[in-house]
N, CA, C and O atoms as CSV, one atom per row, in Angstrom:
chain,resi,resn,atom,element,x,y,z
A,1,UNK,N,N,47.216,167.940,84.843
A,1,UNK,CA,C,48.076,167.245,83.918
A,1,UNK,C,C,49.082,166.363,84.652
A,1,UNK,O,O,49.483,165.316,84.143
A,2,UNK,N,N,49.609,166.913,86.207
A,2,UNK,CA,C,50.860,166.137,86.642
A,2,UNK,C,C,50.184,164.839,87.410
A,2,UNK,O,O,50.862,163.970,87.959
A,3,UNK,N,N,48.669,164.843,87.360
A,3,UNK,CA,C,48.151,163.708,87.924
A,3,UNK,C,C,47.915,162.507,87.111
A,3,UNK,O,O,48.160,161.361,87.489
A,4,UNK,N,N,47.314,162.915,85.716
A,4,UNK,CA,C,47.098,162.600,84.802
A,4,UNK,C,C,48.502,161.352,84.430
A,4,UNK,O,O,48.248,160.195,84.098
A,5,UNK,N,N,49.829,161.854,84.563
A,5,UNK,CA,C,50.707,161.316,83.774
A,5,UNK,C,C,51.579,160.692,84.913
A,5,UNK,O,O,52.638,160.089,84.738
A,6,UNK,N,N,50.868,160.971,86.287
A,6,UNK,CA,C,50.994,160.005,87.551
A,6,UNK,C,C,50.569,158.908,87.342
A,6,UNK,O,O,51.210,157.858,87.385
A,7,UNK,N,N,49.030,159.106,87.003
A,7,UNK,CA,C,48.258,157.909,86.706
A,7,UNK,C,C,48.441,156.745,85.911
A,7,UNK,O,O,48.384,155.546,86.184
A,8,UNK,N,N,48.715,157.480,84.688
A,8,UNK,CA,C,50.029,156.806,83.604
A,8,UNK,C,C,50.851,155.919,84.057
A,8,UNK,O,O,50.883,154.688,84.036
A,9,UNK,N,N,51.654,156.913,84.561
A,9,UNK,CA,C,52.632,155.963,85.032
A,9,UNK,C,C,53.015,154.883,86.052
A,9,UNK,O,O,54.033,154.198,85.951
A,10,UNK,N,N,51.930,154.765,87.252
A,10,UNK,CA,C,51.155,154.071,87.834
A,10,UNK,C,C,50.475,152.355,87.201
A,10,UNK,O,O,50.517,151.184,87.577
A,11,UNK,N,N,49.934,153.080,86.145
A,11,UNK,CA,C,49.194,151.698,85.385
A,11,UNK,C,C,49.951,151.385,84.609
A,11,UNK,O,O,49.472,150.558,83.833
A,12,UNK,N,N,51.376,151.750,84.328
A,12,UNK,CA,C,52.154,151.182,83.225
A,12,UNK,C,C,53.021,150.346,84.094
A,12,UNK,O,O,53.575,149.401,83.531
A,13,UNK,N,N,53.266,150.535,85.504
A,13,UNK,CA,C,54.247,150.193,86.212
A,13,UNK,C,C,53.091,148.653,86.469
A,13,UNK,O,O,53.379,147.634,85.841
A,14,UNK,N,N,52.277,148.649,87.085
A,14,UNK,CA,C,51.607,147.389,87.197
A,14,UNK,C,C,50.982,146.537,86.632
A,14,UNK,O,O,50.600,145.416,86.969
A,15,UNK,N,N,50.883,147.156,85.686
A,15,UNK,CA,C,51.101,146.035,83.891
A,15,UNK,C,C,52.299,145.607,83.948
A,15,UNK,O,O,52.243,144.378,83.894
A,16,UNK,N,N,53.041,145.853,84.004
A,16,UNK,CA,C,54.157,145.453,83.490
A,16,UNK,C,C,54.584,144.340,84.464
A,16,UNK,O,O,54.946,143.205,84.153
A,17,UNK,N,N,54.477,144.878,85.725
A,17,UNK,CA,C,54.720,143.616,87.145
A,17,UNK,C,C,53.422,142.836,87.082
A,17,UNK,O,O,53.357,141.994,87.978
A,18,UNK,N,N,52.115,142.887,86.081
A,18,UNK,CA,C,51.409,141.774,85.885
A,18,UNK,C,C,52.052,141.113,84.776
A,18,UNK,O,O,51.962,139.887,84.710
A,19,UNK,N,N,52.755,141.821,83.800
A,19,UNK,CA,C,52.896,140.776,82.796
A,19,UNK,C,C,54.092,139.563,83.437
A,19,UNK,O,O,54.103,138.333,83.374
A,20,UNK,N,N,55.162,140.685,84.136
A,20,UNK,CA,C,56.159,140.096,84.456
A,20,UNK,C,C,55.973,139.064,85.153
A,20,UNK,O,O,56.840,138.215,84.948
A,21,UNK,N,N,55.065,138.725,86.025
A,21,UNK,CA,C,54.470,137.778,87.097
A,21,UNK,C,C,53.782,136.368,85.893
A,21,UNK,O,O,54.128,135.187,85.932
A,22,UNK,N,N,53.158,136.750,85.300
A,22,UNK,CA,C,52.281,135.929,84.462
A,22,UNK,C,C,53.623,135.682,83.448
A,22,UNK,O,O,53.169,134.910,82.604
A,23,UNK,N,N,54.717,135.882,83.178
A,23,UNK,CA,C,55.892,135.263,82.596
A,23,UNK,C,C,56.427,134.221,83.111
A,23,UNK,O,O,56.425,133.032,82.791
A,24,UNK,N,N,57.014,134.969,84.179
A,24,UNK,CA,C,57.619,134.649,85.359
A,24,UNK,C,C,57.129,132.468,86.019
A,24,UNK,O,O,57.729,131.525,86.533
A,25,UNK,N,N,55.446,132.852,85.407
A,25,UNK,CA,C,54.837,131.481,86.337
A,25,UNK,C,C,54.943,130.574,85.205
A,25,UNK,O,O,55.296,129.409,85.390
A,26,UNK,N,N,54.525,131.246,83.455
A,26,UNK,CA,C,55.131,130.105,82.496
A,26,UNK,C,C,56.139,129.485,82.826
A,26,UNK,O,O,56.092,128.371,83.349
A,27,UNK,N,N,57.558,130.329,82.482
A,27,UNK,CA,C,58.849,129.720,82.425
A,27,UNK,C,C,59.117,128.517,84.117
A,27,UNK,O,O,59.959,127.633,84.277
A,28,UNK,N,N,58.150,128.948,84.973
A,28,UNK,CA,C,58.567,128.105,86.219
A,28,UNK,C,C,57.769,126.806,85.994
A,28,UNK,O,O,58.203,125.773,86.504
A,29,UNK,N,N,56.621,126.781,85.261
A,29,UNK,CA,C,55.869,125.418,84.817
A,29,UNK,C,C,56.496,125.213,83.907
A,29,UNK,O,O,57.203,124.241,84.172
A,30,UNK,N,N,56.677,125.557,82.943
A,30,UNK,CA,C,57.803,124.702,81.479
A,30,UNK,C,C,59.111,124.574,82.548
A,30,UNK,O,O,59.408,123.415,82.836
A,31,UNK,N,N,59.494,125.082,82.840
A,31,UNK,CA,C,61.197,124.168,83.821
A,31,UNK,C,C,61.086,123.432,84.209
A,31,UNK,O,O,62.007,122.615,84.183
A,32,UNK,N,N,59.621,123.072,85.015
A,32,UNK,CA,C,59.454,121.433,85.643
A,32,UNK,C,C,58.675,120.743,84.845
A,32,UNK,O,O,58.361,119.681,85.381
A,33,UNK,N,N,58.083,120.922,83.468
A,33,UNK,CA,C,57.889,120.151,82.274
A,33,UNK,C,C,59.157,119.188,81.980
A,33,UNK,O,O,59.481,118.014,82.158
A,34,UNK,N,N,59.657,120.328,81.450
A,34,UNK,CA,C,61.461,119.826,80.900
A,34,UNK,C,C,62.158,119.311,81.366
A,34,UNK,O,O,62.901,118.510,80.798
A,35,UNK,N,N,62.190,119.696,83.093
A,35,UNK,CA,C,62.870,118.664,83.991
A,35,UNK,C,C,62.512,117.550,84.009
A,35,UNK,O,O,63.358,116.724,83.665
A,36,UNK,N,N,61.107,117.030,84.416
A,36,UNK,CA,C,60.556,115.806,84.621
A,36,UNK,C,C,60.698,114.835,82.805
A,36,UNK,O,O,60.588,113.643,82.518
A,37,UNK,N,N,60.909,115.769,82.172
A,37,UNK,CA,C,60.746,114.970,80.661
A,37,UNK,C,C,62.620,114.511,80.666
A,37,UNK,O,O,63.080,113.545,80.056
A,38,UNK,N,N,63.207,115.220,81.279
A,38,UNK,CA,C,64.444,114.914,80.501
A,38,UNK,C,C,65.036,113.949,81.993
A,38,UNK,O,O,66.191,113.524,81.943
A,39,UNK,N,N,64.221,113.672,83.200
A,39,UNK,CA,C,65.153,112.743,83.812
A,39,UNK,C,C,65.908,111.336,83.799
A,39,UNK,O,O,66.363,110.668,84.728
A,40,UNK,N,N,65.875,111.069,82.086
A,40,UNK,CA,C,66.338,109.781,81.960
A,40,UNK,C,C,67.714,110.242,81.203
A,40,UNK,O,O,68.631,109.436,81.361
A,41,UNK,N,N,67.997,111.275,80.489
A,41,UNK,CA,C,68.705,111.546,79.851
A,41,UNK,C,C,69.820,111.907,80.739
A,41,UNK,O,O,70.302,113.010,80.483
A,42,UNK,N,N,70.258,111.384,81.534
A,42,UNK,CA,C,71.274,111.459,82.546
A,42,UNK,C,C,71.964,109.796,82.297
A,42,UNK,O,O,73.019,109.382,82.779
A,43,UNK,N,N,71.209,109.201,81.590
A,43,UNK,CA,C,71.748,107.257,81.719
A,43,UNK,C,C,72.041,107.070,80.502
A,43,UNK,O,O,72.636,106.041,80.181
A,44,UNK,N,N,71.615,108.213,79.380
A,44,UNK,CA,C,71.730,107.588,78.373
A,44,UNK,C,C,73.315,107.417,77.803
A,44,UNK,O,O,74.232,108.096,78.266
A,45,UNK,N,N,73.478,106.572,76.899
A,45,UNK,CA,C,74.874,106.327,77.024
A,45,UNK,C,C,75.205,105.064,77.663
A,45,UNK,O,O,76.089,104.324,77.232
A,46,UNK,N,N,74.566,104.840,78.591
A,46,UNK,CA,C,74.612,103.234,79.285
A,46,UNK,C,C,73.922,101.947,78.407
A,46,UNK,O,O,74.321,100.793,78.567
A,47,UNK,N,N,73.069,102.226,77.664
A,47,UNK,CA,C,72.527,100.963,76.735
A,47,UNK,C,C,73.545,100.560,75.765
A,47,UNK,O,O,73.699,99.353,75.581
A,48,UNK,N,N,74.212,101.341,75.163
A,48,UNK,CA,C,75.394,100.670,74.439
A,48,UNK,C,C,76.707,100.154,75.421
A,48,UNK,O,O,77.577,99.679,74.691
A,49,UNK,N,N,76.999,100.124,76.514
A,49,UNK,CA,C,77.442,99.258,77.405
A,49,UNK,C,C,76.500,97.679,77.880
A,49,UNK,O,O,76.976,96.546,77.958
A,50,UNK,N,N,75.317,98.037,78.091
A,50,UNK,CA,C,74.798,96.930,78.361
A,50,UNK,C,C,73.943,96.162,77.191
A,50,UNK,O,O,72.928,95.498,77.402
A,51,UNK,N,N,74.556,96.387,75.914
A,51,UNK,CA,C,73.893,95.619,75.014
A,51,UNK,C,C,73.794,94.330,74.989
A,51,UNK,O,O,72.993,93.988,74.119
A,52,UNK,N,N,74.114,93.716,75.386
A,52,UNK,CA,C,73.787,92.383,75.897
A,52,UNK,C,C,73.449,91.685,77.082
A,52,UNK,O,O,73.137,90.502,77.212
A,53,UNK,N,N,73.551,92.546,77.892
A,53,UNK,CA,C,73.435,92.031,79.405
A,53,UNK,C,C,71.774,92.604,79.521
A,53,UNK,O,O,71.243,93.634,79.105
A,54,UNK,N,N,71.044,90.969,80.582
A,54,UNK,CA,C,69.810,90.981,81.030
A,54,UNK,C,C,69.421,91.994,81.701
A,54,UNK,O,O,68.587,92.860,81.440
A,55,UNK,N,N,70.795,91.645,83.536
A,55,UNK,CA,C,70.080,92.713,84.275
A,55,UNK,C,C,71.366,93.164,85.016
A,55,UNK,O,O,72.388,92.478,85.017
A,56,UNK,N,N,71.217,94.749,85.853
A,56,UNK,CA,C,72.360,95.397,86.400
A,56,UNK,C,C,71.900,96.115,87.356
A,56,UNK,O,O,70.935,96.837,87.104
A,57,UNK,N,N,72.555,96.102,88.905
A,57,UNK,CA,C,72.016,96.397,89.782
A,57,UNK,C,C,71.565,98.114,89.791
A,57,UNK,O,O,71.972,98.827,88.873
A,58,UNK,N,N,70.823,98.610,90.741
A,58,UNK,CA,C,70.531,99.994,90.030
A,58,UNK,C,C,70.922,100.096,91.784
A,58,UNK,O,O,70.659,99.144,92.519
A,59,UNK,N,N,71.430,101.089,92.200
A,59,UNK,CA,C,71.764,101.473,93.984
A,59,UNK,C,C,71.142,102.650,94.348
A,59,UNK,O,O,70.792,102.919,93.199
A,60,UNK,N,N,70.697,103.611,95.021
A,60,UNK,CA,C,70.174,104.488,95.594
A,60,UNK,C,C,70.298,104.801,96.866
A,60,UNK,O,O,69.866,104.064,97.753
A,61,UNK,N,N,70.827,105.790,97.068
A,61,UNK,CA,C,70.615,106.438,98.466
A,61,UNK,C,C,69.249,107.351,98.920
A,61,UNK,O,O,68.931,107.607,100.081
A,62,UNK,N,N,68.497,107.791,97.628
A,62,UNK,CA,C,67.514,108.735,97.714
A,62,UNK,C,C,66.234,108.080,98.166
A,62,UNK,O,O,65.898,106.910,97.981
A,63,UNK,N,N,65.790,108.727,98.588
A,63,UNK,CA,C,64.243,107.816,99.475
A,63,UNK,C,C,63.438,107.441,98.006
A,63,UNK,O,O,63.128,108.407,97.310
A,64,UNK,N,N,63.281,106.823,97.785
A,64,UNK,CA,C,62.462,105.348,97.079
A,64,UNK,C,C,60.862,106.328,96.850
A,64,UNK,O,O,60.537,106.966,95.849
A,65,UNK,N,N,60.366,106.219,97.679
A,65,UNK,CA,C,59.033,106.882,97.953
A,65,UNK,C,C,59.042,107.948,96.921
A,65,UNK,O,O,58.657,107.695,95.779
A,66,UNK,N,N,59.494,109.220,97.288
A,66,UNK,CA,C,59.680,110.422,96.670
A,66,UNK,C,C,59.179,110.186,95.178
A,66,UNK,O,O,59.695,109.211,94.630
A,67,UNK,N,N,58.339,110.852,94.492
A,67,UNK,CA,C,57.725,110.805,93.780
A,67,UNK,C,C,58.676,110.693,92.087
A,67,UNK,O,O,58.582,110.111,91.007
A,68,UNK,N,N,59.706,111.831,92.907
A,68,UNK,CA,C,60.652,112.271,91.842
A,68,UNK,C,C,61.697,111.306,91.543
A,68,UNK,O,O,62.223,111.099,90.450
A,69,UNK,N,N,61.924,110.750,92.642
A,69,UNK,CA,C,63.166,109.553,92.688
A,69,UNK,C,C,62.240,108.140,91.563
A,69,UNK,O,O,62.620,107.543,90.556
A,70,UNK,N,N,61.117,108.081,92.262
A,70,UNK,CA,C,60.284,106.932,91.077
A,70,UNK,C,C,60.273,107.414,89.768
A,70,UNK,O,O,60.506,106.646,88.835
A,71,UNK,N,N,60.096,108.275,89.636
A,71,UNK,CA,C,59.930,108.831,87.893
A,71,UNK,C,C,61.675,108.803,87.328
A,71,UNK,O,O,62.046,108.221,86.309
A,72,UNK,N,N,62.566,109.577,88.265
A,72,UNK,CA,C,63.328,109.032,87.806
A,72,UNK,C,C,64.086,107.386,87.632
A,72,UNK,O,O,65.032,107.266,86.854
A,73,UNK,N,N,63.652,106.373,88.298
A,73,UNK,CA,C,64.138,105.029,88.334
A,73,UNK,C,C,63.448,104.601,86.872
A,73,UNK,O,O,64.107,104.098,85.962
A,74,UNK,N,N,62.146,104.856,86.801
A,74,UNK,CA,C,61.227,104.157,85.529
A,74,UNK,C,C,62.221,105.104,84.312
A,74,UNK,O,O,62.866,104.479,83.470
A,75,UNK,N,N,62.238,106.144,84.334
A,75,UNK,CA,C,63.304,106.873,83.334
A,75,UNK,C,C,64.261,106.226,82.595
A,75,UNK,O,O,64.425,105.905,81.418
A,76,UNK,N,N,65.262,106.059,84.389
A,76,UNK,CA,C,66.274,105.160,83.426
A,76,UNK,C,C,65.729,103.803,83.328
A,76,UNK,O,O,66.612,103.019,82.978
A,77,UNK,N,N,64.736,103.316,83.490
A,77,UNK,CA,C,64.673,101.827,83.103
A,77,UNK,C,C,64.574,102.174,81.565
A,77,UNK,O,O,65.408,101.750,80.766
A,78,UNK,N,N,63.549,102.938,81.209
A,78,UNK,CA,C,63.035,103.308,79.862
A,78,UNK,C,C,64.234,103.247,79.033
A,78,UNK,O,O,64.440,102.450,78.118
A,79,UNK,N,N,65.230,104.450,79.577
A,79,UNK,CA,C,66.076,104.630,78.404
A,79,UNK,C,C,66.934,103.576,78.492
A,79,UNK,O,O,67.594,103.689,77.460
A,80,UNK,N,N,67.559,102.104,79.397
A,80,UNK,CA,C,68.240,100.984,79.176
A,80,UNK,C,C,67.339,99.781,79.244
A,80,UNK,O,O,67.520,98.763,79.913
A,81,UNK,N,N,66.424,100.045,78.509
A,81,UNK,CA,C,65.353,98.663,77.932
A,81,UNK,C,C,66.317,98.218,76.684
A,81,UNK,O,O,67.064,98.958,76.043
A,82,UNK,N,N,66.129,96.989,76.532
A,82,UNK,CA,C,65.764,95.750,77.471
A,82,UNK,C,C,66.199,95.364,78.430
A,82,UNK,O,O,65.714,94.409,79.036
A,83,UNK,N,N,67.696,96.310,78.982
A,83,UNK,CA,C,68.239,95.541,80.184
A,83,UNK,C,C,67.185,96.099,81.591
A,83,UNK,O,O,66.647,97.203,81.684
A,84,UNK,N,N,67.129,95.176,82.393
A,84,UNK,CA,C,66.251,95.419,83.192
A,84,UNK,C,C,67.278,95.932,84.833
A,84,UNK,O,O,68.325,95.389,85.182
A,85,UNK,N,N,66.739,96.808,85.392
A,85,UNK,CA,C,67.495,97.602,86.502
A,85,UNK,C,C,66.923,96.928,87.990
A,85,UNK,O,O,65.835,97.344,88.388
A,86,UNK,N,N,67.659,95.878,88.823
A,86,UNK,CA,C,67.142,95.300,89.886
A,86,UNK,C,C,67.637,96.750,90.736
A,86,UNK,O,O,68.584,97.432,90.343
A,87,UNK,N,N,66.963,97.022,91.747
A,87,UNK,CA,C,66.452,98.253,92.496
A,87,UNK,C,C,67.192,97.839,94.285
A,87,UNK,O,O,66.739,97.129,95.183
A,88,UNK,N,N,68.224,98.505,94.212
A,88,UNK,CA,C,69.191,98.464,95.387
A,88,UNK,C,C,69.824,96.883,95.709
A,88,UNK,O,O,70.238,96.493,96.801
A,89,UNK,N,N,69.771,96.104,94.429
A,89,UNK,CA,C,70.922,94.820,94.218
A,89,UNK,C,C,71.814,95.455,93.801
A,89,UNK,O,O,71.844,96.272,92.881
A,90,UNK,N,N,73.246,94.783,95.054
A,90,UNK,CA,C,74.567,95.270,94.598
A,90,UNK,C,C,75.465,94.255,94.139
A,90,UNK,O,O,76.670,94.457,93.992
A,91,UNK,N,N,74.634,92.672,93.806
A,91,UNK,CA,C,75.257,91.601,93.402
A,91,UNK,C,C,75.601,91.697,92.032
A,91,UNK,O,O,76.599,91.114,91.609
A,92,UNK,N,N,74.865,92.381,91.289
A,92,UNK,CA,C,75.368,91.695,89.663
A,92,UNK,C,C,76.477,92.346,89.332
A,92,UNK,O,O,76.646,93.501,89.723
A,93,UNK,N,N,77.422,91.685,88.542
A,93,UNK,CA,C,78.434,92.682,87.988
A,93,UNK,C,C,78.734,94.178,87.712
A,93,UNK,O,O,79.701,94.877,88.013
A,94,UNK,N,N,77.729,94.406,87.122
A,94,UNK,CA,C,77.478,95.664,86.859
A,94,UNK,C,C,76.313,96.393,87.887
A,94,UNK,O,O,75.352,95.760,88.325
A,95,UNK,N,N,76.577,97.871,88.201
A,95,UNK,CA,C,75.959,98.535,88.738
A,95,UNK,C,C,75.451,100.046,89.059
A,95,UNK,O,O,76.225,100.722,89.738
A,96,UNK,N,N,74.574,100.479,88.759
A,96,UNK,CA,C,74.255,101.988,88.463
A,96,UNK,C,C,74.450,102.579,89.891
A,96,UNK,O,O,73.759,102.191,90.833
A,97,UNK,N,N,74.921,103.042,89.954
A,97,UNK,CA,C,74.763,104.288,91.175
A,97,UNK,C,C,74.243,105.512,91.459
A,97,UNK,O,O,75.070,106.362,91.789
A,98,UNK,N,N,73.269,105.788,91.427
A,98,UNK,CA,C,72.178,106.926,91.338
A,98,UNK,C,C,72.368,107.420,92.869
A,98,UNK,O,O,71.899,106.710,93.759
A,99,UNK,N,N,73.077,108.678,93.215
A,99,UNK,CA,C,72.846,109.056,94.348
A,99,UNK,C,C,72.853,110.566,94.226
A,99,UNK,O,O,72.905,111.233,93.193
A,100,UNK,N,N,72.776,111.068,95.780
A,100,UNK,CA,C,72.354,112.284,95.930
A,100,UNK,C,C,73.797,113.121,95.334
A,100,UNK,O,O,73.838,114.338,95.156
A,101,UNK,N,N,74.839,112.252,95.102
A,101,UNK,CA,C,76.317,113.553,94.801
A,101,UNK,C,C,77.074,112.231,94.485
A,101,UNK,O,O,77.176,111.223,95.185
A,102,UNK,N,N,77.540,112.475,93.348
A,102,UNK,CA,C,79.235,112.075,92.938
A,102,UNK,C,C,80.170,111.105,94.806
A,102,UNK,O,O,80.564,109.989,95.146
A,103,UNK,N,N,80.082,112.203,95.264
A,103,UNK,CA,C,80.868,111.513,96.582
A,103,UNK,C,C,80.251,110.719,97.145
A,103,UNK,O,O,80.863,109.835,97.744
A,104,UNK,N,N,78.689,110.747,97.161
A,104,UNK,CA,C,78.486,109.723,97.707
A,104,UNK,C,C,78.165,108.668,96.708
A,104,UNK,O,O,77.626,107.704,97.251
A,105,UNK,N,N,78.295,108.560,95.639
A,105,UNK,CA,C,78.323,107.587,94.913
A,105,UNK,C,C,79.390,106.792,95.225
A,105,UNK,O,O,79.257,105.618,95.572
A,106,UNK,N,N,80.711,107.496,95.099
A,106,UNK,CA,C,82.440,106.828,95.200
A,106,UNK,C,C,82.311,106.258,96.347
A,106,UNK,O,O,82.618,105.066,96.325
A,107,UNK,N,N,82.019,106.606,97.202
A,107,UNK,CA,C,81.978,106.693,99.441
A,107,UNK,C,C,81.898,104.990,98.900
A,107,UNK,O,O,82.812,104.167,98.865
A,108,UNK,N,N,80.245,104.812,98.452
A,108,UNK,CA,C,79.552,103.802,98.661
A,108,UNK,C,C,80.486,102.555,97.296
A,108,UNK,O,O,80.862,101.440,97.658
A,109,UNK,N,N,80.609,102.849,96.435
A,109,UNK,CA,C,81.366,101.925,95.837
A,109,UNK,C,C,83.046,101.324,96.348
A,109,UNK,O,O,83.682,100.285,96.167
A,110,UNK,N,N,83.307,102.754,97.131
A,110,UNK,CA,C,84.753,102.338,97.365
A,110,UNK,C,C,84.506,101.163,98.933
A,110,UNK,O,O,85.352,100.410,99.416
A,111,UNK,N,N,83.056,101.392,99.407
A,111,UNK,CA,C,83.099,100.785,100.482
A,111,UNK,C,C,82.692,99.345,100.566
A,111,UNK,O,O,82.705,98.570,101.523
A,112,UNK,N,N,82.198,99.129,98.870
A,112,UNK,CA,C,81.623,97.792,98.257
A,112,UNK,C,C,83.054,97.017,97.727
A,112,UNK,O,O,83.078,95.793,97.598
A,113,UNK,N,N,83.918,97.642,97.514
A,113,UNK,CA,C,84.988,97.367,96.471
A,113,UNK,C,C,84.645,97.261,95.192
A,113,UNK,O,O,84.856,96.237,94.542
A,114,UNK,N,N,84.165,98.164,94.788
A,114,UNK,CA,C,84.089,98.029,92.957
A,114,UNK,C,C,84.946,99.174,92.587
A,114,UNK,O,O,85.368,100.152,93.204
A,115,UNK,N,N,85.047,98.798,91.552
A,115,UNK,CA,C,85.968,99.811,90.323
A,115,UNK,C,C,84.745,100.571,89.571
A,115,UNK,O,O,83.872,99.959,88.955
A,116,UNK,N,N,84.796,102.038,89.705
A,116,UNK,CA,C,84.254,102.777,88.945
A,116,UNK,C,C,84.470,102.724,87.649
A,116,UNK,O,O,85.687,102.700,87.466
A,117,UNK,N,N,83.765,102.688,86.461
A,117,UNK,CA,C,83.917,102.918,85.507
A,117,UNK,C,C,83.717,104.007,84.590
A,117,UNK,O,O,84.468,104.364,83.683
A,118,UNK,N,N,82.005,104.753,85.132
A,118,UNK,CA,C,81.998,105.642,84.067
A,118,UNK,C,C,81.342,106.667,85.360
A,118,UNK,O,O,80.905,106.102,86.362
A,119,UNK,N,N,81.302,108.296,85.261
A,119,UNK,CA,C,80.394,109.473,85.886
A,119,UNK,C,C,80.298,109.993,85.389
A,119,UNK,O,O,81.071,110.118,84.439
A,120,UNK,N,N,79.112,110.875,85.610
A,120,UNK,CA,C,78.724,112.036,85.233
A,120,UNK,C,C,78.244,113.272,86.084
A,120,UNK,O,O,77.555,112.798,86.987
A,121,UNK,N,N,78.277,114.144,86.160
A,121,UNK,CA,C,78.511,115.269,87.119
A,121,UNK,C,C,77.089,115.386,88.197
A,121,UNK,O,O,76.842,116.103,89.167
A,122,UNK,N,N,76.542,114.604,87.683
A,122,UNK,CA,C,74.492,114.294,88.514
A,122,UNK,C,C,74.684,113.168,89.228
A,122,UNK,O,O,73.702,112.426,89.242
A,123,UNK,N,N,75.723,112.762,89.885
A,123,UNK,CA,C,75.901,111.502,90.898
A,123,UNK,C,C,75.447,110.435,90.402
A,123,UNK,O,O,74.940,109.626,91.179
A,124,UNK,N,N,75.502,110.132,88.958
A,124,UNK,CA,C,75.289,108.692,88.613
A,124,UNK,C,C,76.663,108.329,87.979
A,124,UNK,O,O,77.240,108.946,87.084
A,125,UNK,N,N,77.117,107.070,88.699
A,125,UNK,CA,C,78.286,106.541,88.352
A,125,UNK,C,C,78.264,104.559,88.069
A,125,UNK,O,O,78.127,103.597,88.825
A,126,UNK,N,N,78.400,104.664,87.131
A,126,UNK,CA,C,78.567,102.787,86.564
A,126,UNK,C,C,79.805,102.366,87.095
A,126,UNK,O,O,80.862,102.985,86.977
A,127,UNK,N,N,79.603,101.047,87.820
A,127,UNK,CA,C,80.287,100.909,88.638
A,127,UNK,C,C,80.299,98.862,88.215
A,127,UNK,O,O,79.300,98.255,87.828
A,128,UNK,N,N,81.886,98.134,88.478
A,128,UNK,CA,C,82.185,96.852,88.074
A,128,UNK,C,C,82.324,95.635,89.349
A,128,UNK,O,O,83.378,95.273,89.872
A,129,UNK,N,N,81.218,95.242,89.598
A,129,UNK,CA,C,81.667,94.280,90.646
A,129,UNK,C,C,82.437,93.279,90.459
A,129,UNK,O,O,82.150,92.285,89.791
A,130,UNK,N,N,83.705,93.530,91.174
A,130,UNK,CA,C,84.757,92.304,90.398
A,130,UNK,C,C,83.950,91.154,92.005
A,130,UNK,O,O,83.738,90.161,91.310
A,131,UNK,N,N,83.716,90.948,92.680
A,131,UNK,CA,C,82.930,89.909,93.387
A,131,UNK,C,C,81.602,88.859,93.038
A,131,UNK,O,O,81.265,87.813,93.593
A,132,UNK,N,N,80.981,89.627,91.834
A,132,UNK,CA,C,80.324,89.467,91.157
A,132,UNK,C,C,80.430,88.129,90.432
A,132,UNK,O,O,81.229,88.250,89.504
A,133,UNK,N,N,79.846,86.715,90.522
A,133,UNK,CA,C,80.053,84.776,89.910
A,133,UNK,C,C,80.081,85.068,88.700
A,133,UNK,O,O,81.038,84.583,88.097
A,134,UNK,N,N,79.285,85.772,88.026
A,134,UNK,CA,C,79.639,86.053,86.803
A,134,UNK,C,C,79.779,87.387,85.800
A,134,UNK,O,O,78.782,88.086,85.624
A,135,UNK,N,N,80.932,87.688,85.207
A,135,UNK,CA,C,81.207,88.705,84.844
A,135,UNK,C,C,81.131,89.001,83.223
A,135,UNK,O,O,81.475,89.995,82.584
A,136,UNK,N,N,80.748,88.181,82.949
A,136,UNK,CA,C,80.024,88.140,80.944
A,136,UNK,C,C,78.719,87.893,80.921
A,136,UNK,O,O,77.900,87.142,81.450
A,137,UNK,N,N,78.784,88.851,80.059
A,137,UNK,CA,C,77.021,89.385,80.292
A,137,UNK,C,C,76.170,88.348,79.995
A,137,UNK,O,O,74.953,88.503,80.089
């Protein structure tokens, strides 16, 4: 009998660390579903600033290549269509700052001379080139 309810308890214990495992690998594929679906939703909020303006420089420190950095650039293009995002131009008036941290967003604007305008806690910061020929959209 005390083997019996060894055994038991044996196959209940590794069911359970199979189910837990086979949980465990959903929730880690739906997190990078959700992630990759929601990387534009970090800009949104910027199309009603640029409702009239053509185009606004987009800046990056993150390697270009990286698969993740492209999905996110087309992202935010998506979510500020029609304005179109020129890709590490720091000439136009306006300018997105997509970097790896908040600080280095500021580092790099304070070292451009622009005036920050808007952040958000994911190192993207809209940023005003007062050097910029023209400043109406």
């Amino acid at each position: 009998m005390r083997n019996v309810v060894l055994i038991l308890l044996v196959l209940s214990v590794a069911f359970n660390a199979g189910q837990l495992t086979l949980h465990l690998m959903h929730n880690q594929r739906h997190a990078t579903e959700v992630h990759y679906h929601n990387l534009g939703d970090q800009f949104k909020g910027l199309e009603t600033i640029f409702n009239h303006i053509r185009t606004v420089g987009y800046y990056t420190d993150k390697n270009i290549e990286e698969p993740l950095v492209v999905a996110q650039f087309e992202q935010a293009q998506y979510v500020l269509a029609p304005t179109v995002l020129d890709l590490n131009n720091t000439h136009h008036p306006f300018v997105i700052f997509d970097c790896s941290s908040p600080e280095v967003a500021l580092n790099k604007i304070k070292e451009l001379g622009f005036q920050p305008l808007k952040a958000n806690n994911l190192g993207v910061v809209l940023a005003l080139n007062p050097h910029a020929q023209n400043l109406k959209p």
